[in-house]
N, C-alpha and C positions, 0 to 999 in steps of 0.2 A: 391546688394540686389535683382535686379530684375531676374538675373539668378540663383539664390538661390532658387526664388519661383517659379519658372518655370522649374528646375530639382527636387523639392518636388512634382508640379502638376504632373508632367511625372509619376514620382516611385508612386503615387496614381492611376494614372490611369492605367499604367500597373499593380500594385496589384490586379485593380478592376475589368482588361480584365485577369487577371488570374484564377481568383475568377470563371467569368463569363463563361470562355473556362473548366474550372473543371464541373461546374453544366452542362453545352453542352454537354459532355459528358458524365454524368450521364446520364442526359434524353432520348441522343441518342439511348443507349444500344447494335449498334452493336458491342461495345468496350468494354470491363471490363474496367472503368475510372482509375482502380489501377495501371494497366498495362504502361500507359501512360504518364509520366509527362511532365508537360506545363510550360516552362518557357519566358516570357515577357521582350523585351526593346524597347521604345521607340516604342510601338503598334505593333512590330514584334513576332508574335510567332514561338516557336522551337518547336515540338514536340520530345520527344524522349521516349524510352521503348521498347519492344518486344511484340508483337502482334502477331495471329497464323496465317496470312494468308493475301495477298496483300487487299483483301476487308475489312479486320478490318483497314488494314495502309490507304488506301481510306478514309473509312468510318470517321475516327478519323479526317482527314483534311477540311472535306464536314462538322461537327457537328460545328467547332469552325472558317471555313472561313467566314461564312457572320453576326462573332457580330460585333456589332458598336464599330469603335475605333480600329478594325487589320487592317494595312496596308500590311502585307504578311503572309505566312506560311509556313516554313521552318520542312518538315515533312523529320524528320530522324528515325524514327521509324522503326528498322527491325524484319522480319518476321523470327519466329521460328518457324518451322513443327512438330510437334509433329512426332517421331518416330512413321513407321509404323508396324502394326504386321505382323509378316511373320505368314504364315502355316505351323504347325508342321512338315508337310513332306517335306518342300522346305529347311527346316533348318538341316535335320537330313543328 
C-alpha cells in the first residue's frame, strides 16, 4: 500500500513540475513554449523539440532549471536553422 501511494505522489508531482516547466516557459519568452515539449520522471526533466538557434536551446534549460522539485535536465532539443537566402546573383 505504502509504495502505491508513494508512486501516485511521484506521478502528482511530476505532473505538477510539468505543469510548472510549461508556464516557465511561457513566461520566459526567449523560447516559443510550442516548440518545446517537457516531459517528467521522478523530478527529471527532458526537454525535447526544435528550436532555431543554440540560445533558444540554452535559454529553455536556464527557464525550467531552478523550479522546486527538478533534480536534473536533460536538454535534447535540437537546433534547426532556418534556410539562409542567397543573392540573386550568387544563385544565377
Amino acid at each position: 500500500m505504502q509504495r502505491a501511494k508513494c508512486a501516485a505522489m511521484s506521478r502528482e508531482n511530476d505532473n505538477a513540475l510539468a505543469e510548472a516547466a510549461a508556464n516557465a516557459l511561457t513566461w520566459y519568452r526567449a523560447v516559443a513554449p510550442d516548440t518545446v515539449t517537457v516531459t517528467v520522471e521522478d523530478g527529471w526533466l527532458t526537454l525535447s523539440g526544435i528550436v532555431a538557434d543554440l540560445q533558444q536551446r540554452g535559454a529553455a534549460e536556464r527557464a525550467v532549471l531552478s523550479l522546486r522539485g527538478v533534480r536534473g535536465v536533460s536538454n535534447t532539443l535540437r537546433v534547426m536553422r532556418a534556410p539562409c537566402a542567397m543573392p540573386h546573383a550568387l544563385t544565377s
